[in-house]
Phi, psi and omega in degrees: 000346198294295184291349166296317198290293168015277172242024151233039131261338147320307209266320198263359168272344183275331180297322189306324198296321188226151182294181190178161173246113176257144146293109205214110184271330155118031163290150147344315194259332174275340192284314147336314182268353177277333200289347177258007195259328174321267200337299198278324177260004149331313174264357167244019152069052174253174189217135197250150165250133151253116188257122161221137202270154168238121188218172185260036153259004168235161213254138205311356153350296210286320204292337185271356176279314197269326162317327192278320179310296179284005168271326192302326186293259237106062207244145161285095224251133162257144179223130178283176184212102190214150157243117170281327181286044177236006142283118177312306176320307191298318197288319196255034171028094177249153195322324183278352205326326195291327197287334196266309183303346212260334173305305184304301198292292199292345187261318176295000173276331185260021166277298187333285210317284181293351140320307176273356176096021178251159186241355197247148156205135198234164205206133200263042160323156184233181166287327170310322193283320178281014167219039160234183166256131163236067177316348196273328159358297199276339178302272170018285182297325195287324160296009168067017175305139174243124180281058216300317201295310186285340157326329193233014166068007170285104193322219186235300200286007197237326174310320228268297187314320181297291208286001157290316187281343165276007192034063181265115184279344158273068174275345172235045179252138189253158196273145186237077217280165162335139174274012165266344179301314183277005171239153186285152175283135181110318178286149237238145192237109150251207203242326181298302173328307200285337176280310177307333186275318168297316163301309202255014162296280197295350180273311168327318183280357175270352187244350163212026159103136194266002123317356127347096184263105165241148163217153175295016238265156208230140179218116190035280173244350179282194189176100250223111168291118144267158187197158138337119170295352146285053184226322214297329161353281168276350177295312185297302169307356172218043187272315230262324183283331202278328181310314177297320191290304189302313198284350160318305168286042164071022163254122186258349168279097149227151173238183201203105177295123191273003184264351160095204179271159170186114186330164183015055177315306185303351190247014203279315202289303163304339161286291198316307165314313154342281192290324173290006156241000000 
């Protein structure tokens, strides 16, 4: 990892030279990357914009983490204010949906950008992000975001290991991807939904701790729990508080996925389509 750190630290002192925007969600991985992009632009008197959006496919958490993170830096924090669902496109979650939100949101960001005089805007991909599916990539490339972390080949665990020794205080904080990521693709994405899916996320996360990597993912009136399969446990010993709690918000289905959490579940099928062709 020695030699990874390296040369992203190399890469972000020359990006550091000008001024420049990061996308910054108060995730593990950008947050890593403002504090060192902070650090590097200290000695050329630059100026870093911490962009961070605030919209309703994300869950109100993130904003408040990124405020507090980048006041801890001393980063300058900006917040876009945007809704994809006022794209037609967007609302009924298609397969490209990731390709499409990331058009939208980056292209008001290098609006941003180019407002302040900046030509670099940067993003925290990781090396992990270039081997799933993530249509949203090709937005990325065509807008020219520059990726350090994947760049310099830097894993999710090595990200993690990296912002503990930089004392990046979420540094063990688990992701917090778009809330359309918890509905099948083709189901039509609303705002009721999406404050219920959220609700009973942060409430769940009060009961099993909030480093906790859990999801909600909802398939019409069901609702379907990933958790750790050591977790299932305690699941089963508080079913009677959680069945009361989920069905309040409107959910008449629940159930409990035995293959446990895993990132981008909702995306299997579209893998599978993938490797079979």
């Amino acid at each position: 990892m020695q030699n990874k750190e390296k040369a992203l630290l190399t890469q972000l002192d020359e990006i550091a030279k000008q001024d420049l925007c990061l996308a910054f969600s108060g995730g593990v991985d950008s947050s890593l990357l403002l504090k060192l992009v902070m650090d590097a632009s200290a000695k050329y008197g630059t100026k870093v914009y911490a962009v961070t959006f605030q919209t309703r496919l994300h869950p109100p958490c993130d904003l408040e983490t990124a405020t507090r993170v980048a006041k801890e830096v001393g980063a300058v924090h900006e917040v876009l204010f945007v809704d994809e669902l006022e794209q037609e496109a967007i609302r009924y979650n298609p397969e490209n949906r990731c390709y499409l939100c990331k058009h939208y949101l980056f292209g008001k960001l290098l609006e941003f950008a180019r407002d302040h005089g900046v030509t670099q805007v940067l993003d925290g991909t990781n090396e992990d992000d270039l081997h799933v599916y993530r249509p949203g990539r090709k937005a990325l490339r065509e807008y020219g975001v520059i990726s350090p972390l994947a760049a310099c080949h830097v894993t999710k665990t090595e990200v993690k290991a990296l912002a503990a020794k930089y004392g990046v205080s979420v540094a063990h904080r688990p992701s917090t991807p778009c809330m359309a990521t918890r509905l099948p693709y083709g189901a039509e994405i609303n705002y009721d939904v999406l404050d219920r899916i959220a609700d009973g996320e942060a409430w769940l996360h009060t009961m099993f701790g909030a480093e906790e990597n859990l999801r909600l993912r909802v398939h019409g009136d069901m609702v379907r729990l990933e958790i750790a399969p050591e977790r299932m446990g305690e699941v089963l010993e508080k079913r009677e508080e959680m069945i009361a709690y989920l069905k309040k918000l409107g959910f008449s289905y629940l159930t409990m996925d035995l293959e446990g959490f895993r990132s981008g579940s909702m995306d299997e099928k579209i893998t599978q389509k993938e490797e079979t062709k």
